[in-house]
C-alpha positions as CSV (number, residue, x, y, z in Angstrom):
1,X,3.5,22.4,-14.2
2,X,0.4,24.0,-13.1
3,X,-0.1,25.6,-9.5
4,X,-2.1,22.9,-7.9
5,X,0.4,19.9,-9.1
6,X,3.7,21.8,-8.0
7,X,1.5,21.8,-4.7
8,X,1.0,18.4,-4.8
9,X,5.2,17.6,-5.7
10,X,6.3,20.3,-3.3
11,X,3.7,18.7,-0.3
12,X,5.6,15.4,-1.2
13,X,2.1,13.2,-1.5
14,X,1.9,9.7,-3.2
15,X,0.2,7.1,-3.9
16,X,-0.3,5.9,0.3
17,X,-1.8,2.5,-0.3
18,X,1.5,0.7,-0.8
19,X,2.9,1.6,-4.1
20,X,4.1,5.3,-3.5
21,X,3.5,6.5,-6.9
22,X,3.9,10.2,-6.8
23,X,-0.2,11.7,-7.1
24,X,1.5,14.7,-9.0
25,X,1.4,12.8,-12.1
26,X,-2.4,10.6,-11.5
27,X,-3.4,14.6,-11.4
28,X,-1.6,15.6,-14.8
29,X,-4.4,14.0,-16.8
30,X,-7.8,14.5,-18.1
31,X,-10.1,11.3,-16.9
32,X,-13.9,10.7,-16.5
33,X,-14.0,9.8,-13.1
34,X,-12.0,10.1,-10.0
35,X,-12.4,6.9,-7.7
36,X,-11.0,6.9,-4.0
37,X,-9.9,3.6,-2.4
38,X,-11.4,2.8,0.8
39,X,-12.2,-0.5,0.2
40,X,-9.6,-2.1,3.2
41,X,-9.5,-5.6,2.2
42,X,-6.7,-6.1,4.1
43,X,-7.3,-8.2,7.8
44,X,-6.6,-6.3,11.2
45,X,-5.8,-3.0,9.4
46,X,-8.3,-0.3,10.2
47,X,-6.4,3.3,9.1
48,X,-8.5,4.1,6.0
49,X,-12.1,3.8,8.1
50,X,-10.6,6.0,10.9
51,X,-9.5,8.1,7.8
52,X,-13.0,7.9,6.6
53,X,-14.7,8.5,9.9
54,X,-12.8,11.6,11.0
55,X,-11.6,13.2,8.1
56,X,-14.3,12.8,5.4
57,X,-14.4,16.5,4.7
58,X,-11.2,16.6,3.9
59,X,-11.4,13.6,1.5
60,X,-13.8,14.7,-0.2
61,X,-12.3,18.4,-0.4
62,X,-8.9,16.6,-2.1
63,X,-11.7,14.6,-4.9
64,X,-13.3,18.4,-5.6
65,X,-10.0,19.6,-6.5
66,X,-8.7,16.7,-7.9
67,X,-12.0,16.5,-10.2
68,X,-11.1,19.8,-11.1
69,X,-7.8,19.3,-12.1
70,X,-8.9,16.2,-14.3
71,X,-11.8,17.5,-15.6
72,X,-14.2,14.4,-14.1
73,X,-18.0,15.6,-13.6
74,X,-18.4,12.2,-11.0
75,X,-16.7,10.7,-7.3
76,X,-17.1,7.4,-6.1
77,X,-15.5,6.3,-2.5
78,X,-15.7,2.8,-2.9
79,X,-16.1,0.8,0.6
80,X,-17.4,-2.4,2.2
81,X,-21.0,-2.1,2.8
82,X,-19.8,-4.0,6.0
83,X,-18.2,-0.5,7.5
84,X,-21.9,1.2,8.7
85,X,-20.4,3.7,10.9
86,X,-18.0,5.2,8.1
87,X,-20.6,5.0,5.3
88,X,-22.8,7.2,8.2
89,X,-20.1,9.5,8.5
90,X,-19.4,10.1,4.9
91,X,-23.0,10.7,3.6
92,X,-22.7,13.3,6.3
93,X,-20.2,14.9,4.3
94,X,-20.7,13.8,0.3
95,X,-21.3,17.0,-1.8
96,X,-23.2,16.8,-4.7
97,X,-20.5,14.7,-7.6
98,X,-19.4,12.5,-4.9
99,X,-21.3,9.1,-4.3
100,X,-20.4,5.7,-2.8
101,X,-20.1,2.7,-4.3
102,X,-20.6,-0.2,-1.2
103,X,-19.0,-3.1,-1.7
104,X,-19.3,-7.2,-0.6
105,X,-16.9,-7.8,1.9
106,X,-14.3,-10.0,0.1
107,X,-10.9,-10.3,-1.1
108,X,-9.2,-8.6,-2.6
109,X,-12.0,-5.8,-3.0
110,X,-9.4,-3.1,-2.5
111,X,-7.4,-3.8,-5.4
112,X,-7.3,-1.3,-8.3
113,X,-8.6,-3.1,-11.1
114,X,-11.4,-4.6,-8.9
115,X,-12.1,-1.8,-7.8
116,X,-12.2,0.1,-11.1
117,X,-14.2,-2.8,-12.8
118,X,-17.1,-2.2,-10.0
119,X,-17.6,1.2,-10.4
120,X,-17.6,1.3,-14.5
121,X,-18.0,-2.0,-15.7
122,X,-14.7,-1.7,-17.7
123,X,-11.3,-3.1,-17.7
124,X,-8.1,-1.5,-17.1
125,X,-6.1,-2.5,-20.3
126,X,-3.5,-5.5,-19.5
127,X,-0.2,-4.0,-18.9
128,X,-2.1,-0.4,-18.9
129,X,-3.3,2.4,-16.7
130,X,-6.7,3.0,-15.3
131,X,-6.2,6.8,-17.1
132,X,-6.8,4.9,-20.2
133,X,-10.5,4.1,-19.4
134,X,-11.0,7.7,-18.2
135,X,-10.5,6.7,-14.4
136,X,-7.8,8.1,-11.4
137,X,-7.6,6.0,-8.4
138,X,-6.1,7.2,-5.5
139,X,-6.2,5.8,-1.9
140,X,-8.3,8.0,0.5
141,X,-5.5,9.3,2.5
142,X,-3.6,10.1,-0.8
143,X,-6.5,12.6,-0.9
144,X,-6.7,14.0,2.3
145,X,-3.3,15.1,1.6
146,X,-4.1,16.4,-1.5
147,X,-6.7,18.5,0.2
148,X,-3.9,19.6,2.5
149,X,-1.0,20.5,0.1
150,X,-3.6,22.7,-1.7
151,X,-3.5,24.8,1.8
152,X,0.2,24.1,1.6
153,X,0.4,21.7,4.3
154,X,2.7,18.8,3.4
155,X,2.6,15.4,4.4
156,X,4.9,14.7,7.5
157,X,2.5,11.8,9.2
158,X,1.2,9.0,7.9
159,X,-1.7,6.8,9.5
160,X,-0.9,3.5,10.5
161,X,-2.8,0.6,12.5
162,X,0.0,-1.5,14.8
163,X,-1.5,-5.0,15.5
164,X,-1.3,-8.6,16.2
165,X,0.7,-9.9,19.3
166,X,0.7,-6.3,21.2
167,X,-0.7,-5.2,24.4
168,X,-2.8,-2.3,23.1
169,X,-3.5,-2.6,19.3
170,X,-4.2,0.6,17.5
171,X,-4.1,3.0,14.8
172,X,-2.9,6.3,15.1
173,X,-0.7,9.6,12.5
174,X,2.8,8.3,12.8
175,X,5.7,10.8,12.0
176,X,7.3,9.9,9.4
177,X,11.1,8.6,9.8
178,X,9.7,7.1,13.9
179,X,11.3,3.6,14.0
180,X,9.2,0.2,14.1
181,X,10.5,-0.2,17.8
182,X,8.4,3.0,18.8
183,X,5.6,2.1,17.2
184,X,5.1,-1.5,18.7
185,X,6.4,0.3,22.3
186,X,3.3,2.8,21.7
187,X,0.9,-0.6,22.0
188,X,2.0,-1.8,24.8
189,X,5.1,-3.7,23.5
190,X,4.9,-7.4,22.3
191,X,3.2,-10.6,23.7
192,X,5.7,-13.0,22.8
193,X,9.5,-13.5,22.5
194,X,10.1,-14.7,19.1
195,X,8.0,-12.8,16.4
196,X,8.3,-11.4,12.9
197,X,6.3,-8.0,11.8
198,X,4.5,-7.9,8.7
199,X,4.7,-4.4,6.8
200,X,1.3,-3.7,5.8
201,X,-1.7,-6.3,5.9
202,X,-1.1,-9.9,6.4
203,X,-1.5,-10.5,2.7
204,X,0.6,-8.6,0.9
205,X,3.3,-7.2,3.2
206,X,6.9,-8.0,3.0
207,X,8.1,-9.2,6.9
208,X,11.2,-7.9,8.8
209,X,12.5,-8.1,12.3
210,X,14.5,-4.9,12.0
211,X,12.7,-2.7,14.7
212,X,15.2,0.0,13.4
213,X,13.1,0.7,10.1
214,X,11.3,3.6,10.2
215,X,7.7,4.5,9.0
216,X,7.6,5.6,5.6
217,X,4.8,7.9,3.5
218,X,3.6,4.5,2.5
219,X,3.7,2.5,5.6
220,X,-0.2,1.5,6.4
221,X,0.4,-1.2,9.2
222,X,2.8,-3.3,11.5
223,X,2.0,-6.8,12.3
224,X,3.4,-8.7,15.5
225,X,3.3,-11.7,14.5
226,X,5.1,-14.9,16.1
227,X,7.4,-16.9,14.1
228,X,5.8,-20.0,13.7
229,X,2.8,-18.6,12.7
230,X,1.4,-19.8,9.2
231,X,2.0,-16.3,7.9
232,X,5.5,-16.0,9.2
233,X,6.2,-19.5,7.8
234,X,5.1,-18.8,4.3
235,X,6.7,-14.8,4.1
236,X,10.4,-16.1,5.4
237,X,10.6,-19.2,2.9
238,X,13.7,-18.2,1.2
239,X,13.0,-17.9,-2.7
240,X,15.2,-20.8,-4.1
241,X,13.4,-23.3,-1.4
242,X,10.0,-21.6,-2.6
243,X,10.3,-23.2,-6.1
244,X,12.7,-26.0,-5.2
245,X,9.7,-27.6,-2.6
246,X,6.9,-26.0,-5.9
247,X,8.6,-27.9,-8.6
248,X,8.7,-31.2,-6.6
249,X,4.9,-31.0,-4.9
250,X,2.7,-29.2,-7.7
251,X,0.3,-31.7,-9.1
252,X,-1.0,-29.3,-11.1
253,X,-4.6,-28.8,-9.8
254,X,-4.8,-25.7,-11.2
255,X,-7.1,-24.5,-7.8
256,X,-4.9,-21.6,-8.0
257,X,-5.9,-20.5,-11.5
258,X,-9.7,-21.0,-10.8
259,X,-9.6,-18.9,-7.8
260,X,-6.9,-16.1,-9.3
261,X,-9.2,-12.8,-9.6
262,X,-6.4,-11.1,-12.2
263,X,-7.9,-14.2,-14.0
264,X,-11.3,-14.4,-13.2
265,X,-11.5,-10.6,-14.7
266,X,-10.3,-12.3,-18.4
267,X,-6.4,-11.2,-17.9
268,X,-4.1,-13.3,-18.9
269,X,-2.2,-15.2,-15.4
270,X,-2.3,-18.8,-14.9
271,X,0.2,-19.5,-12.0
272,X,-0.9,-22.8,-12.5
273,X,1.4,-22.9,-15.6
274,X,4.1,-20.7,-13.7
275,X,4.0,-23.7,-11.6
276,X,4.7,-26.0,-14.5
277,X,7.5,-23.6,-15.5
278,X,9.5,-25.2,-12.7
279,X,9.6,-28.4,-14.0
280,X,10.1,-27.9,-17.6
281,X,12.8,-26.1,-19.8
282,X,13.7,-24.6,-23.2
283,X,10.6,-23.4,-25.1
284,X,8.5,-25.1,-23.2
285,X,9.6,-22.8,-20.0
286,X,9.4,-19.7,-21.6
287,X,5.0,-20.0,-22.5
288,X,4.3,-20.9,-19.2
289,X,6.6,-18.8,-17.1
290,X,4.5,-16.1,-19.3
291,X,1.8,-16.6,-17.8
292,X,3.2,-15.2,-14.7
293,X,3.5,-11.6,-15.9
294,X,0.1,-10.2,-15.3
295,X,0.1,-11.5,-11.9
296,X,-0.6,-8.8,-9.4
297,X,0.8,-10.9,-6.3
298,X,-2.3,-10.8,-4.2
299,X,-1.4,-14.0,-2.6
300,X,-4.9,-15.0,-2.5
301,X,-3.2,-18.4,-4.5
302,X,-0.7,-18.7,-1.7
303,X,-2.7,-18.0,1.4
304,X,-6.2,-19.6,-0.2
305,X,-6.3,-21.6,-2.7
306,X,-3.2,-23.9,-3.1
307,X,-4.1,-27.5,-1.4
308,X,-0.6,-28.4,-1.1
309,X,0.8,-25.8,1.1
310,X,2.7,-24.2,-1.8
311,X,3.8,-20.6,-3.0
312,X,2.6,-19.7,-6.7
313,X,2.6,-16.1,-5.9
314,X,6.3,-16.0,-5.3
315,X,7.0,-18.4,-8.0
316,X,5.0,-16.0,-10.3
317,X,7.1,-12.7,-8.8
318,X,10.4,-14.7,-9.0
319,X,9.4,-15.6,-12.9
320,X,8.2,-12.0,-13.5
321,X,12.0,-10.9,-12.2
322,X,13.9,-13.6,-14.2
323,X,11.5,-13.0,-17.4
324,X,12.6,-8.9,-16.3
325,X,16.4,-9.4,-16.6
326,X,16.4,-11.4,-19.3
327,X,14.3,-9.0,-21.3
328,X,11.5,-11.4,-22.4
329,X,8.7,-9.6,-21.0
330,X,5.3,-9.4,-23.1
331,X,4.4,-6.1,-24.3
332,X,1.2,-4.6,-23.4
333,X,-0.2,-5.1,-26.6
334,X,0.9,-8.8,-26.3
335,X,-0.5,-8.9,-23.0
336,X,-3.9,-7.1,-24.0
337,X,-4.4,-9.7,-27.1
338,X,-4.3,-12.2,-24.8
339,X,-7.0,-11.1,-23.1
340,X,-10.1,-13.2,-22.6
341,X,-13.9,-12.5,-21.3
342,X,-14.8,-11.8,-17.8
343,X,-15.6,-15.5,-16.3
344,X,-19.3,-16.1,-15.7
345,X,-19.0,-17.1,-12.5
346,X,-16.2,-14.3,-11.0
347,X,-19.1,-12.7,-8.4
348,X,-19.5,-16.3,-6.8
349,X,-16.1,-16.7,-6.5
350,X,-14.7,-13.8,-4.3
351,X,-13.0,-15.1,-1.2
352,X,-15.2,-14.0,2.2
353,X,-12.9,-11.6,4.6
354,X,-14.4,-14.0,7.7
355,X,-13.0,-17.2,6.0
356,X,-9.6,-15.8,4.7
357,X,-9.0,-14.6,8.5
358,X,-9.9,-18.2,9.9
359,X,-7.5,-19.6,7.1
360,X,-4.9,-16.9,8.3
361,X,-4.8,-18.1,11.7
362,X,-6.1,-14.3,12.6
363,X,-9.3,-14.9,14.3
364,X,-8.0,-14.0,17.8
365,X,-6.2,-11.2,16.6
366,X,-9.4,-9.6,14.5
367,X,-11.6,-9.6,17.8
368,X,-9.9,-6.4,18.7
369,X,-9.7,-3.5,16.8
370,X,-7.0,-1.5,16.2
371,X,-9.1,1.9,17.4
372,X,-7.8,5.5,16.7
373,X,-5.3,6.5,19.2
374,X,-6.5,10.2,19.3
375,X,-3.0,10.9,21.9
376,X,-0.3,13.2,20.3
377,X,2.5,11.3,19.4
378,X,6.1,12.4,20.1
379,X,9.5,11.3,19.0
380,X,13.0,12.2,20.0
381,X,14.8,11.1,16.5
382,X,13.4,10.5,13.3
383,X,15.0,8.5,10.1
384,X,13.9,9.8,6.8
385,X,14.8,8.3,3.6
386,X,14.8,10.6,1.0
387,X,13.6,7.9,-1.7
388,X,9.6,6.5,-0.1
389,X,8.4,7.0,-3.7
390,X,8.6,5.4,-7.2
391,X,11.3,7.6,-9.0
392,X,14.1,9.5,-8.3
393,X,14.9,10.0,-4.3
394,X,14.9,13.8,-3.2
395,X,17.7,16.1,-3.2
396,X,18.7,16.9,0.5
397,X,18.6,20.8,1.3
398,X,19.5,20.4,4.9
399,X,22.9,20.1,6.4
400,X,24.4,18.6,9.4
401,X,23.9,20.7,12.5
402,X,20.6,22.5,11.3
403,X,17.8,23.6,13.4
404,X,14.7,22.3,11.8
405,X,11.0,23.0,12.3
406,X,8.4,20.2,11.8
407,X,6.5,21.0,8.0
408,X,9.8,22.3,7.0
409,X,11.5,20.6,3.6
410,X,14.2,18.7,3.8
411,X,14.2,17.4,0.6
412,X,13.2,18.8,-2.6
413,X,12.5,16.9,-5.6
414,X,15.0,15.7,-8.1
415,X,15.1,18.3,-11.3
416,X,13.0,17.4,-14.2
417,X,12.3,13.8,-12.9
418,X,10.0,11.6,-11.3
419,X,10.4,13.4,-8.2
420,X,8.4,14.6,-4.8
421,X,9.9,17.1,-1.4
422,X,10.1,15.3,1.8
423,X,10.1,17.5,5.3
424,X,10.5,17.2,8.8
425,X,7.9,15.2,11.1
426,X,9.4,16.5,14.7
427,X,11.3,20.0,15.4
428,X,14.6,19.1,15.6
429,X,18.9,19.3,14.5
430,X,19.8,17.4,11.5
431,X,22.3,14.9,12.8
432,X,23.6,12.9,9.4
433,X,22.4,13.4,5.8
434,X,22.9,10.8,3.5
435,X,20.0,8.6,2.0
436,X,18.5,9.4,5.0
437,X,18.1,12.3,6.9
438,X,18.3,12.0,10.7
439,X,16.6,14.7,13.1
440,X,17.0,14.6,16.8
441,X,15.2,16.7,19.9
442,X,18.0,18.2,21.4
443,X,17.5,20.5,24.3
444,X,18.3,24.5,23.7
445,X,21.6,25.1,25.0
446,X,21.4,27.6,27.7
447,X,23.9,30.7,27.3
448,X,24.6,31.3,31.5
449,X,27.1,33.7,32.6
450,X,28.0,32.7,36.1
451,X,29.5,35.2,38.7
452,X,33.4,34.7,39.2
């Protein structure tokens, strides 16, 4: 492994727009062009503009070296043409190699192979990588920190926009390991008794009530949002009455294929026909529950599209797992020969942010913005999980009783694996190592002799 990428492992940076993919191994390629996500398609969250707006050198710094490491004579930081103040921020910075590409202001914009389609006109194979089209997507914090490992700073924060029903919404560099509970308390605490919070954007993120979870290297947002909101609704329908209430109410419109932009982009998803799966079996089953495979649960069919109320996206992931354990998933090859053309009219079908917010029940909440809390933020205790990657977790190097200094690794990556260091966020003593290591503030014993 070269310098710079045993930087990048040792640092501990991923992948920070959700799927935690270690950027190591994006780096350990030779591509065309290196593309940073800024593109924020997700409602209420704010964290990669503020990224944008206050630390543009430095994302454009980590494209240099990562265009370096790949080889790629060309940048583009794609963002919604929507976000004037951070596209005035970043031409203040853009070296020469490094352009932007603005984008309409619709959903979902920010995903990968959207985003890759816009800037070269190409698909990312089905079932593939974007490295296979000469491209490496990263999310723009992913390279701010790979700016930073390369001066051997490793990632101990992560930025995060806290939202919905709180006081004082923000964003603001969490540490790492600080628990949900603190995070809300920093806005002001919650405006109502019985809520859920969404991790991440209001789209895509799982939902909890454990205030006990702590931010992760891929946490991007928290959501307060009450229980019997239509987002809380939908995200805490259990699975079985997901498909039990879809295989007695789908009348098969197929509104959610029309609108499905894996589909619209020729790839080959139909939850209409995961749908149908439901309600049929043997053979039969099997060809339509295939069509769930390329779905990249975007939950624009969900949250959009579906007349009746219903939950395709969840029926496609719970297909995607059954077709997983039962080993009957398509190969890429499969996938890629089933493949059809780009549909003519994809650009006039791309869902406007404004109207998915009304539709989301969010209006009242988007009027305020999450701004940058530019305070310092401190912690007593932190809970870090040694495993907030794809791969194997890190290997603890700490033990109980420990002083520890924030920067310092606590963690180093598994041995000839998929593998990146975690380190402290807070000085501190280690308190328990397990899956998790916990660090705690604890005052400096004072040695006093007294006079008898």
């Amino acid at each position: 492994m070269n310098p710079l990428l045993q930087q990048v492992q040792q640092g501990g940076v991923i992948g920070a727009g959700g799927a935690g993919f270690p950027t190591y191994v994006k780096l350990d390629c030779q591509v065309e062009l290196v593309l940073a996500n800024g593109a924020e398609c997700e409602p209420l969250l704010y964290k990669d503009q503020v990224l944008m707006q206050r630390w543009a050198r430095e994302l454009c710094g980590g494209m240099l070296i990562a265009m370096k490491q790949v080889g790629a004579h060309r940048g583009v930081i794609g963002i919604k043409k929507k976000n004037t103040d951070t596209i005035a921020c970043l031409q203040e910075q853009l070296p020469p190699g490094i352009e932007l590409m603005l984008m309409n202001d619709v959903y979902p914009a920010g995903d990968e192979v959207e985003l890759v389609f816009q800037a070269t006109g190409k698909r990312i194979p089905a079932g593939g990588l974007p490295k296979d089209i000469g491209v490496m997507v990263n999310n723009v914090e992913s390279f701010i920190n790979v700016f930073r490992a390369a001066q051997g700073i490793p990632v101990t924060d992560t930025m995060v926009s806290v939202h919905g029903e709180v006081r004082e919404p923000y964003t603001a560099w969490l540490p790492i390991g600080m628990s949900y509970r603190e995070a809300i308390k920093l806005a002001g605490g919650t405006t109502c008794a019985d809520f859920i919070v969404v991790e991440g954007g209001p789209m895509m993120g799982p939902v909890t009530d454990d205030l006990d979870k702590p931010i992760t290297k891929v946490s991007s947002g928290l959501l307060v949002l009450p229980r019997s909101s239509r987002i809380a609704r939908i995200k805490t329908r259990s699975d079985e009455d997901v498909r039990r209430i879809g295989k007695a109410s789908c009348d098969q419109c197929s509104q959610c294929s029309s609108m499905c932009p894996r589909g619209l982009l020729g790839y080959p998803v139909k939850p209409h026909l995961a749908m149908r799966s439901l309600q049929v079996s043997g053979s039969n089953n099997l060809s339509y529950a295939l069509a769930a495979q390329a779905c990249c649960e975007c939950n624009l069919c969900t949250m959009w599209s579906c007349p009746e109320g219903l939950d395709p996206s969840r029926v496609c992931a719970t297909t995607k797992r059954a077709l997983r354990d039962e080993q009957l998933l398509q190969t890429p090859a499969q996938l890629q020969a089933s493949t059809t053309d780009v549909h003519p009219l994809r650009e006039y079908r791309g869902v406007p942010t404004k109207r998915l917010i009304r539709r989301l029940e969010l209006t009242d909440y988007a009027m305020r913005k999450a701004a940058f809390l530019d305070d310092e933020i401190r912690t007593e205790r932190v809970v870090i999980p040694l495993s907030q990657h794809i791969g194997k977790p890190a290997q603890a190097i700490v033990q109980v009783g420990e002083q520890v200094k924030k920067g310092q690794m606590i963690g180093q990556p598994a041995s000839d694996a998929l593998s990146v260091a975690v380190h402290a966020s807070i000085n501190g003593v280690v308190v328990a190592v397990g899956s998790e290591i916990v660090i705690e503030k604890k005052p400096a014993v004072l040695n006093v002799s007294l006079p008898i």
